[in-house]
C-alpha positions as MATLAB code, in Angstrom:
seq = 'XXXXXXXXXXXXXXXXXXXXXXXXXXXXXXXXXXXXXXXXXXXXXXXXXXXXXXXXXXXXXXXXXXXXXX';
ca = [
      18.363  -17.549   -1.281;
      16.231  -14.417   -0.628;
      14.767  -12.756   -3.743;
      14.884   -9.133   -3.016;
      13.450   -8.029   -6.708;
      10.632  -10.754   -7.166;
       9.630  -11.608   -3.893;
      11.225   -9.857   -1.004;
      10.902  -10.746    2.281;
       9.162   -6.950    3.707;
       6.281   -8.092    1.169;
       5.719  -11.859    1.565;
       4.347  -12.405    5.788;
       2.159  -15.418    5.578;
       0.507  -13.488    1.988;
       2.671  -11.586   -0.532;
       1.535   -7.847   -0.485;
       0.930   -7.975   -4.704;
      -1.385  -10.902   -4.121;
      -2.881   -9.151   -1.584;
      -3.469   -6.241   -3.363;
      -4.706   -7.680   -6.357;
      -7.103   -9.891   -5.027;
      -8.938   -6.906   -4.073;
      -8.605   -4.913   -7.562;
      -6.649   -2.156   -5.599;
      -6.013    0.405   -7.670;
      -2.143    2.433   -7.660;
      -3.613    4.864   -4.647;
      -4.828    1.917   -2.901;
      -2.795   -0.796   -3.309;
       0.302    2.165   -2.062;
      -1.460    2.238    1.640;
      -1.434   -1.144    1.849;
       2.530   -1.256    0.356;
       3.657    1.324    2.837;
       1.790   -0.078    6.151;
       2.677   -3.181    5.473;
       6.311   -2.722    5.163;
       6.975    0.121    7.372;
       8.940   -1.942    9.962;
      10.863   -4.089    7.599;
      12.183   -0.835    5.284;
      11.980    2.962    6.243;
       9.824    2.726    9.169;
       7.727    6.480    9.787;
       8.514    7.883    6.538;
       6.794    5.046    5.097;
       4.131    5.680    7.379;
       4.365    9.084    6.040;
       4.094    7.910    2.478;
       0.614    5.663    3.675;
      -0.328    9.022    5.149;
      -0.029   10.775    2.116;
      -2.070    7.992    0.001;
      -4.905    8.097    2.314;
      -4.987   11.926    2.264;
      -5.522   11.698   -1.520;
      -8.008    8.589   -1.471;
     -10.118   10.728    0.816;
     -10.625   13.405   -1.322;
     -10.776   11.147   -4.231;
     -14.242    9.842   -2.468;
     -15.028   12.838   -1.032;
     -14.795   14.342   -4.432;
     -17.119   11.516   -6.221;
     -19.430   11.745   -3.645;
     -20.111   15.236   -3.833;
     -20.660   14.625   -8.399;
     -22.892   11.931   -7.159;
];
């Protein structure tokens, strides 16, 4: 039976997506790209892509931003 609260199956492709993420101390803006790319097909399909988009906008200027107090 498919778990769609612990473990659903959009997240879990060979690695599940929270593993993924936290293996790599993602942070919330982070760890949302890699949510919203990787389950793009499986759930809402551009508008998550839209929602990656949106992440990676703000990441951007997050680093843009610390480079320029550097």
């Amino acid at each position: 039976m498919t778990d769609n609260i612990n473990h659903p199956e959009h997240y879990n492709r060979g690695v599940e997506t929270t593993d993924y993420i936290n293996s790599w101390c993602m942070d919330f803006v982070e760890g949302n790209i890699i949510k919203y790319v990787t389950r793009y097909k499986y759930k809402h399909g551009v508008e998550d892509l839209k929602k990656a988009k949106w992440y990676l906008e703000n990441l951007i200027a997050r680093e843009e931003n610390n480079d320029e107090e550097q």
